[in-house]
C-alpha positions as CSV (number, residue, x, y, z in Angstrom):
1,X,-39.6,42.2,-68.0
2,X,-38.7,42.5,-64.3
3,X,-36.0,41.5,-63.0
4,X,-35.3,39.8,-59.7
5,X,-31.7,39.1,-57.8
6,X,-31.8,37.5,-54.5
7,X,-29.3,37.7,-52.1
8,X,-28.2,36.5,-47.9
9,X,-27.8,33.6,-48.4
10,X,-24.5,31.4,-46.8
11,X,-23.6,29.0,-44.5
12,X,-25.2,28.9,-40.8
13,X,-25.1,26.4,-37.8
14,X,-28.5,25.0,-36.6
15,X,-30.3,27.0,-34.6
16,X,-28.9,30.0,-36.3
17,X,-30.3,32.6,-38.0
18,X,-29.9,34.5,-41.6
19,X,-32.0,37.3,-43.7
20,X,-32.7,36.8,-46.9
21,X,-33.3,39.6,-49.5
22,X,-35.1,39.6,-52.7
23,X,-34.6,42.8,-54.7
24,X,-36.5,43.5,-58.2
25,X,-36.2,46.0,-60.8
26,X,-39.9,47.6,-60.7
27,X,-42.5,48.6,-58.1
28,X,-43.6,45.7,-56.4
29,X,-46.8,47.1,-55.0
30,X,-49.1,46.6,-58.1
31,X,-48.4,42.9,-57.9
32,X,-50.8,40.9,-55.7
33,X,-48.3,38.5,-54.4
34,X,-44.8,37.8,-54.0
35,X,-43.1,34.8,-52.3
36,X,-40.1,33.0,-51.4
37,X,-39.9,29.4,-52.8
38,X,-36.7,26.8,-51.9
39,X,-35.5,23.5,-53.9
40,X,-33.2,21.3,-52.1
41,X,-31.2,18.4,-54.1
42,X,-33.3,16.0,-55.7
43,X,-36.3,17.7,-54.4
44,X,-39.2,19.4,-56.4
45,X,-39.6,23.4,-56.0
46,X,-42.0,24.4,-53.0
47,X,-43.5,26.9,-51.5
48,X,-41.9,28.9,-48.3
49,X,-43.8,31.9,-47.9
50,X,-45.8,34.6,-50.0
51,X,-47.1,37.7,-48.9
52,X,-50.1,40.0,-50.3
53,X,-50.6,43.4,-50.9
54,X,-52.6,43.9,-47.8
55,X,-49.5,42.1,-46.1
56,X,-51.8,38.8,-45.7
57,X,-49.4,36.0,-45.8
58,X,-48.7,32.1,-45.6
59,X,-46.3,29.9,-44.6
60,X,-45.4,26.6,-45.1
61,X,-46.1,24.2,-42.1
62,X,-42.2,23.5,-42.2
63,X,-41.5,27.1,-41.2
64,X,-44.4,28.5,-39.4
65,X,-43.0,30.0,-36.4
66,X,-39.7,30.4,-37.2
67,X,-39.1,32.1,-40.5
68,X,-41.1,35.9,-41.6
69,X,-42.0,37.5,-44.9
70,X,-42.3,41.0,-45.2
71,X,-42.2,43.5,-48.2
72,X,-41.1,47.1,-48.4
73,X,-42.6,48.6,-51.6
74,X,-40.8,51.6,-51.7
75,X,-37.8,49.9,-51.9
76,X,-38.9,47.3,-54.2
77,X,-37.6,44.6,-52.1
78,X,-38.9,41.7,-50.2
79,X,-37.4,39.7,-47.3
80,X,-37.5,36.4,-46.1
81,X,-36.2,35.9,-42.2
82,X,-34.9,32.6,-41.4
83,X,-34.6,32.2,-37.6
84,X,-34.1,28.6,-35.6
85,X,-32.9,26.8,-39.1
86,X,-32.4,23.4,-38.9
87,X,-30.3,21.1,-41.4
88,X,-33.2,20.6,-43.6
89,X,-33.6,23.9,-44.7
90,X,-30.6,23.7,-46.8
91,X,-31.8,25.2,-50.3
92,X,-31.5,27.4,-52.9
93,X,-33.8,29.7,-52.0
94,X,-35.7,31.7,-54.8
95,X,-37.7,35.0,-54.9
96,X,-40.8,35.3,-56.9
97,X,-42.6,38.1,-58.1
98,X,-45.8,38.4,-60.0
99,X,-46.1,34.2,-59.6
100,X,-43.8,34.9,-63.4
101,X,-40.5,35.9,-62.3
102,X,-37.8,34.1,-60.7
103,X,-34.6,35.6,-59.6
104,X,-31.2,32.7,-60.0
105,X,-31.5,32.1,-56.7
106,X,-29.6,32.5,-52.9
107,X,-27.8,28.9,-52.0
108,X,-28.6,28.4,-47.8
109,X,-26.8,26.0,-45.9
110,X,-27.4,24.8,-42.6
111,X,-24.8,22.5,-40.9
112,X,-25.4,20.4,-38.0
């Protein structure tokens, strides 16, 4: 079982920024992928960013540009940073790990 517990999350103005951080309960370097996912009210689950072992990652087209994954293995913790939000990045924000675990989730909030 590994467990995951995001955290930074809050309330910003537009054109603010904020750092999320995903911390988990094992080594994350034996897993191939980890990710930050976002659901905002009556909205399905999708995809921010995820980021490989050889630090290969993907964005969605919504953030390119202004938000960054990056992972620190030793640490055991992954980071999302959220820079230039805008009002429709308001989310929970959730951390996974393994594309099985889910942490309960960091609420972001982005007023105009």
């Amino acid at each position: 079982q590994v467990h995951v517990v995001e955290s930074g999350g809050g309330l910003v103005q537009a054109g603010g920024s904020l750092r999320l951080s995903c911390a988990t309960s094992v080594s994350i370097a034996r897993f191939n992928a980890v990710g930050w996912y976002r659901q905002a009210p009556g909205k399905e689950r999708e995809m921010v960013a995820r980021i490989t072992t050889g630090d290969a990652t993907n964005y969605a087209d919504s953030v390119k540009d202004r938000f960054t994954i990056s992972r620190d293995n030793a640490a055991k913790r992954v980071y999302l940073q959220m820079t230039n939000v805008k009002p429709e990045d308001t989310a929970v924000y959730y951390c996974q790990v393994a594309n099985s675990f889910w942490g309960q989730g960091t609420q972001v909030t982005v007023s105009s």
